[in-house]
N, C-alpha and C positions, 0 to 999 in steps of 0.2 A: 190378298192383303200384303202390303210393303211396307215391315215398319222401320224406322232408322236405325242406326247402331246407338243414340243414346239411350229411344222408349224402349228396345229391345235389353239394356244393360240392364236398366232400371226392374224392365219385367222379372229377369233375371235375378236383379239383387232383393227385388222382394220372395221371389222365390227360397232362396237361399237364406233369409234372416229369418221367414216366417217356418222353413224346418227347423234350422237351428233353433231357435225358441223353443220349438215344441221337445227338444232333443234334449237342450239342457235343462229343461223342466220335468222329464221324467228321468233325468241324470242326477237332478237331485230327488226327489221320490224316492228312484229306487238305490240310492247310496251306494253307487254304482262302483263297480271294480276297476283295475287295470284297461282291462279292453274299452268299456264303456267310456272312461275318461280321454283315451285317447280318440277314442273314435267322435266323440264331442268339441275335442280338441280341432276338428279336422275341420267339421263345420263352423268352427269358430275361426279357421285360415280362412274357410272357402268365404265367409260374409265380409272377412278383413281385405280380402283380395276383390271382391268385388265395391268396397266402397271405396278402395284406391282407384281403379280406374271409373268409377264413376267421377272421384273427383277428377283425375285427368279430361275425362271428356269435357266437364268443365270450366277446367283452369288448365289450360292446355302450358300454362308454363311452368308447374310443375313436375317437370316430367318425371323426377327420383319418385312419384308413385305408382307408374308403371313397374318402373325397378322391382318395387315392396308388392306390387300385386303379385308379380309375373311371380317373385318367390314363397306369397302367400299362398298361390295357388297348387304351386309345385310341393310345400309342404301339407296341404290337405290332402293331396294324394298319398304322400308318405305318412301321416299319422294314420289313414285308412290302413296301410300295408303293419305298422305299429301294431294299432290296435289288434288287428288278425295273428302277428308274431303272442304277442301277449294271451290272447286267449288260448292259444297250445301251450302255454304255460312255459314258455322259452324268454331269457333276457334279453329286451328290448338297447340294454346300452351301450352292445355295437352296432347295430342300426339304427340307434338315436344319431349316432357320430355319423354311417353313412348320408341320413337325411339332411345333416345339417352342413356336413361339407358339400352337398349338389345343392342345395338352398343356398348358399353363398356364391356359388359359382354362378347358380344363375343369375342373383341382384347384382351381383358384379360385371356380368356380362353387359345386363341391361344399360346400367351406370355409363359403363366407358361408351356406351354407344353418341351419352351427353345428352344437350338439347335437342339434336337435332333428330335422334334417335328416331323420334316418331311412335306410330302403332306398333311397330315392330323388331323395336332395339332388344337385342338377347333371345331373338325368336328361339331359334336354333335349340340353345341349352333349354329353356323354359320350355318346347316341345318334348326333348329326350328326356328331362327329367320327369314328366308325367307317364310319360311312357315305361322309362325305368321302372319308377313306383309300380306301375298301373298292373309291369310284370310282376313284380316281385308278389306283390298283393294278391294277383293271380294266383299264382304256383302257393302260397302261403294256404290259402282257405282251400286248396284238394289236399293237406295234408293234417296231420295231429285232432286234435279235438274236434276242431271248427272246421276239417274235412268229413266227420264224417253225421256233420246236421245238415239234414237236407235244402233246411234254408238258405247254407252257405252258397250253393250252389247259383241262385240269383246273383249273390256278391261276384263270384266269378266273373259270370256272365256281363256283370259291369263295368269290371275291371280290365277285362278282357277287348272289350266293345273300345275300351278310352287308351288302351297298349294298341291297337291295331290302328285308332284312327291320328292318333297321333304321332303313329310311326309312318303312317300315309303321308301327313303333312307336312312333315320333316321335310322325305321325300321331294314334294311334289316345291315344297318353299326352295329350297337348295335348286332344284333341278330346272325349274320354270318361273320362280319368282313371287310375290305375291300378288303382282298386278297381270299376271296369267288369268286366262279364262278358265283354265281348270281350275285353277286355285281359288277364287271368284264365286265360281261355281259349289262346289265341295268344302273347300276348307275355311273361310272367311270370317270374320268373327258372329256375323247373321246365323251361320252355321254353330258355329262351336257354342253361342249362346241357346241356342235351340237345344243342342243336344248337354249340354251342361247342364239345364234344366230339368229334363229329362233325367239323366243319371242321377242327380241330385236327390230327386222324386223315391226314385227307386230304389236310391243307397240309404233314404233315413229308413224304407220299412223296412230293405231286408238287417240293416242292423240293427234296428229296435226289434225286431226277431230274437235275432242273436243275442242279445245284448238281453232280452228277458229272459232268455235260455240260462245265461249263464248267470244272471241273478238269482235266479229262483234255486237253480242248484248249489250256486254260493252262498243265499243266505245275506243276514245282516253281518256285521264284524263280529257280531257276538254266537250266534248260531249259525246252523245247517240245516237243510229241510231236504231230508231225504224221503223217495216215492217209493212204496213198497204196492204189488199188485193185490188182488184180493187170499194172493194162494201164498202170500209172503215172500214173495220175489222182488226183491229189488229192480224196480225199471233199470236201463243201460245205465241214465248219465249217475243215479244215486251209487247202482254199483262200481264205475269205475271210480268214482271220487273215495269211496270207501274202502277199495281195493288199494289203493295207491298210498291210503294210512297206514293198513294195516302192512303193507310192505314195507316206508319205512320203519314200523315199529319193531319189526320181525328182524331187520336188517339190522339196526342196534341194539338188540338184543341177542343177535346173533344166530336166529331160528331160523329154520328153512322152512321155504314156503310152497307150497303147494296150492297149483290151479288145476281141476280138470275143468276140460268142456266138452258139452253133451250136444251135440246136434241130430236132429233129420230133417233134411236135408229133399226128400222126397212126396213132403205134404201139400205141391199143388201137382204131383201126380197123384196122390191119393186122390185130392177136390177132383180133378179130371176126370178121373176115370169111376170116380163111384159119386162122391156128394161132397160140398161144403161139409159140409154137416160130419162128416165122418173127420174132415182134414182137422176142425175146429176142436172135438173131442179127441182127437188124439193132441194136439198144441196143448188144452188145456190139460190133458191128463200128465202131459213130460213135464209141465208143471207143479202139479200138485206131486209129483213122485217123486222128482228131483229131489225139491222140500224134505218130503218125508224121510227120506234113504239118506241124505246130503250126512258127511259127520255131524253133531249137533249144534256145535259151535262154529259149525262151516260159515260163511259169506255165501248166498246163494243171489244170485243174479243174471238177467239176461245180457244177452251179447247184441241179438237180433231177433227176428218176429220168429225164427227158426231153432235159435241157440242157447244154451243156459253154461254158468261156468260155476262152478262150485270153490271157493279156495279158501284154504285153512294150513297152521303150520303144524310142520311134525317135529315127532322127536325121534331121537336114535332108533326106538324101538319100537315105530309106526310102520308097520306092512303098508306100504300106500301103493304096490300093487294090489294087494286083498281086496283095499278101500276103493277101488276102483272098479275093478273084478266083481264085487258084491253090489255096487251101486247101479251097473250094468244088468245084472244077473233082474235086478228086483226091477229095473225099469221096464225092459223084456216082460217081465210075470204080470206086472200091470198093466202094459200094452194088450195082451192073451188076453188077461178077466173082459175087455172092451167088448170082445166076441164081434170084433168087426171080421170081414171074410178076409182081410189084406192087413198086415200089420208093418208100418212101415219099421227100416231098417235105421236103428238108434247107435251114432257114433261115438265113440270116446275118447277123448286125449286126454294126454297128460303133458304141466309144464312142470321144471322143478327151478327152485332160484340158485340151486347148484350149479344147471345146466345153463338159464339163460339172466342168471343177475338179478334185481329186484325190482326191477322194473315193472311196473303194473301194468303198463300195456304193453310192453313187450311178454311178459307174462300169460294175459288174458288172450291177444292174437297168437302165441303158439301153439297155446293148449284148444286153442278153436278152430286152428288149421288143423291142426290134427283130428280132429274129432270131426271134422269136415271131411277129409280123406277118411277115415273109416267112415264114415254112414255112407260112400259112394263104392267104396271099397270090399265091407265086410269086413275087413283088415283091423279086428280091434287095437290099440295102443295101451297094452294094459300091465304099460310096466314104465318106467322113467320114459322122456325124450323128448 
């Protein structure tokens, strides 16, 4: 099948309005936060960009709407990288500034190129600046919050896919031209529509993933919905959202805070070597013990399918080696009651906001590193660090 570069824009632009729709319609539904709006936003360039050069293909003398796609387009890559800044919970308004000065440079590029410009006026910048974005977006979603959903990792893989081929194209337009058979071949707009399609496909689900993640943990403007397990555990995302309260509140108040974390770290060699079954009752037992032993008023919460963090503030004349010492001590004693033949080795750390600040995930990863090196170790931490 050969189809032209208009039926294929068309395929194309209907591809990209009929996600967009479905995107702002559950953008408005779910009363959507920072990331979501942006990331809405993105699709809302990517349909604007695409019905600019549909009208070019058919009013070929307007050419100032290549201009407006080529920077429509370059700015739907950057609200996708936006959006990803935003949900680590980092301000977006130095990088609203970098988007919008490579967005002008590129409609500017296009411009001066004039009438005569063609398919191809401003190639160049409108290439690197996807590319740009396409990294920055990358390297964004392996790091903070939205590093570590598993979802993100498609986003990646997207973003990564449209940095590589459009750093190829650059390439291959500068070095051989666009009327090259590589170029022809590989990079051509037949191509780039194909695979624009594609990514597009692939970029509404894996951020309407995301994007449900981070509503449901956010909540309407009014409330939170926080997930506790059956043994009173706070799932990950409720605990670190509630950890990061209570640290500021502790930090204007002036209180020190306290995180341990309890790992083992050895439970698919327990499953190995003896049974699920033994691996699953010890998981749920460091659960319910945690719980039970945690100070009363502790924050008990998981870190990972392996890890639990306990965190609460002290005062002057809280032993919180003791409180760590004793929480250990009785974890160990519940392990033994199990009367399994192999009792795996339960790690401890500890974080303090004296040592590493108030930070809530800086906090929650110390005291887990640690407690991670002891369960590998034996090496308890049962004292600040």
């Amino acid at each position: 099948m050969n189809l032209d570069v208009l039926t294929l824009q068309a395929l194309t632009s209907l591809v990209i309005v009929v996600s967009t729709v479905m995107y702002l319609l559950d953008t408005l539904m779910l009363k959507d936060g920072i990331p979501g709006r942006l990331w809405a936003s993105a699709f809302l360039s990517g349909t604007f960009s695409a019905v600019c050069y549909l009208a070019w293909l058919l009013l070929p003398d307007i050419f100032f709407a290549v201009a407006v796609g080529n920077g429509a387009f370059v700015a739907a890559t950057g609200f996708i990288w936006l959006g990803c800044v935003a949900f680590n919970g980092r301000s977006v308004r130095g990088a609203s500034w970098v988007m919008a000065a490579v967005v002008a440079v590129t409609i500017a590029a296009a411009l001066a190129a004039g009438p005569d410009g063609g398919d191809w006026a401003g190639a160049v910048p409108f290439f690197l600046g996807n590319a740009l974005f396409a990294v920055l977006g990358a390297f964004e979603t392996r790091r903070g919050a939205i590093g570590r959903r598993w979802s993100a990792g498609g986003l990646t893989a997207i973003l990564a896919v449209e940095a590589v081929w459009f750093t190829a194209r650059t390439v291959v337009f500068v070095a051989a031209g666009p009327d090259s058979e590589l170029f022809r071949a590989a990079f051509d707009t037949r191509v780039s529509g194909f695979l624009t399609t594609t990514l597009v496909i692939a970029a509404v689900v894996v951020t309407s993933v995301l994007r449900a993640n981070e509503s449901a943990l956010r909540g309407t403007s009014e409330i939170r919905r926080l997930s506790v397990d059956a043994h009173g555990v706070l799932l990950r995302e409720s605990f670190e959202a509630t950890l990061a309260i209570i640290c500021r509140r502790a930090e204007n108040a002036g209180e020190e805070m306290c995180v341990v974390g309890i790992r083992v770290d050895d439970l698919k060699r327990v499953a190995m070597a003896f049974s699920p079954e033994d691996a699953e009752g010890f998981a749920r037992e460091l659960r319910i013990s945690v719980r039970r032993h945690a100070p009363t008023m502790s924050l008990v919460g998981e870190t990972d399918a392996a890890g639990l963090a306990a965190a609460f503030t002290t005062t002057p004349t809280t032993d919180v080696g003791r409180v760590v010492r004793v929480l250990h001590e009785r974890i160990d004693s519940d392990f033994s009651r199990l009367g399994a033949s192999v009792v795996p080795v339960v790690g401890v750390g500890l974080a303090l906001s004296s040592d590493h600040g108030y930070d809530a995930h800086a906090l929650a990863a110390r005291a887990d590193e640690a407690a991670g090196l002891a369960a590998v170790t034996g090496e308890q931490a049962l004292g600040p660090g």
